[in-house]
C-alpha positions as CSV (number, residue, x, y, z in Angstrom):
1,X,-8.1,-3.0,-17.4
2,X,-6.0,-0.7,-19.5
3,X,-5.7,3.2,-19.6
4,X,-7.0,5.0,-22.9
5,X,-3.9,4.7,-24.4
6,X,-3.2,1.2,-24.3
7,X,-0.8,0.6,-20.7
8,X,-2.3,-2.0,-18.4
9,X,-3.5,-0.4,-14.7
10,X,-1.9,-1.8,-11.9
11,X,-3.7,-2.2,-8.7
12,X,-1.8,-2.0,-6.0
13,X,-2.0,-1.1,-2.0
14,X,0.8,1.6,-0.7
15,X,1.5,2.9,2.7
16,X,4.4,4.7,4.0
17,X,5.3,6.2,7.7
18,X,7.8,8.5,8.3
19,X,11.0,8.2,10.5
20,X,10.5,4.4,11.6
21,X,10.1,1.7,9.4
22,X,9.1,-0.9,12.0
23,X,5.1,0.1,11.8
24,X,5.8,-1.3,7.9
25,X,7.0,-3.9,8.6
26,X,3.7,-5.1,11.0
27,X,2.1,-4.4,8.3
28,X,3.7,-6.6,5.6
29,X,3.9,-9.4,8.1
30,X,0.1,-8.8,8.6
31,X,-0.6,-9.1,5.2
32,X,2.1,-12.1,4.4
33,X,3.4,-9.8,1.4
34,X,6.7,-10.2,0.2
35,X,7.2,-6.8,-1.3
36,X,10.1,-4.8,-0.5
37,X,10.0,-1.9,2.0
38,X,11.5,0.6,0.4
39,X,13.2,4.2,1.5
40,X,11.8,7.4,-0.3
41,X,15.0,10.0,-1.2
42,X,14.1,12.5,1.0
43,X,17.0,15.0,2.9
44,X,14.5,16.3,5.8
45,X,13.2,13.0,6.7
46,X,13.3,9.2,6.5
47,X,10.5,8.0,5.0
48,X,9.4,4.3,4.6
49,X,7.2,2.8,1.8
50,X,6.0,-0.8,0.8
51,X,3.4,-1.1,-2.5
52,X,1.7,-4.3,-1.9
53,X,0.0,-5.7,-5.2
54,X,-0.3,-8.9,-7.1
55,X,-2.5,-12.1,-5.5
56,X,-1.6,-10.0,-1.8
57,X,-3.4,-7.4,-2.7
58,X,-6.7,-9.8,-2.4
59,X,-6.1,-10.3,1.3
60,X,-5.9,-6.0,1.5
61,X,-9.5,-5.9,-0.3
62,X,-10.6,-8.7,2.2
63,X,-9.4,-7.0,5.5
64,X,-11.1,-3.7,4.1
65,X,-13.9,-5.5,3.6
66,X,-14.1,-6.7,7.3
67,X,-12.5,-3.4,9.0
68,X,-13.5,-0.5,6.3
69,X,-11.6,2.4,6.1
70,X,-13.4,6.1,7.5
71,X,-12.9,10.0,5.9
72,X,-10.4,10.7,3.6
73,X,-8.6,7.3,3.5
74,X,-11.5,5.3,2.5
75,X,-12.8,8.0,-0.5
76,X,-8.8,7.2,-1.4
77,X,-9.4,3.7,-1.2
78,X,-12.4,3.9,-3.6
79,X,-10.2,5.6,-5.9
């Protein structure tokens, strides 16, 4: 899929928790990603991150499938 002007789309699954980065990292064993948790540049708060995408973001679409989403995040989701 590619945008109007000619860039490809890149699917891809993010999350981020503030203050602790452990919660992340349950959730990237979870999914059996490899992607790097990353730390936003933020001075009031830590901030944790991972963008899961590739062939792992198949297993993300299939848990979603099983255990949908409700309110906000799944009209996110959908997006």
């Amino acid at each position: 899929m590619r945008y109007k002007k000619g860039g490809i789309k890149k699917h891809q699954f993010s999350i981020g928790q503030n203050y602790d980065s452990s919660i992340i990292n349950v959730v990237r064993d979870y999914f059996e990603s490899k992607h790097l948790i990353t730390k936003d540049k933020n001075k009031t708060k830590d901030h944790y991150r991972i963008s899961i995408g590739g062939q792992s973001k198949y297993i993300i679409y299939k848990h979603f499938k099983n255990y949908p989403l409700l309110g906000e995040k799944l009209v996110s989701y959908k997006n």
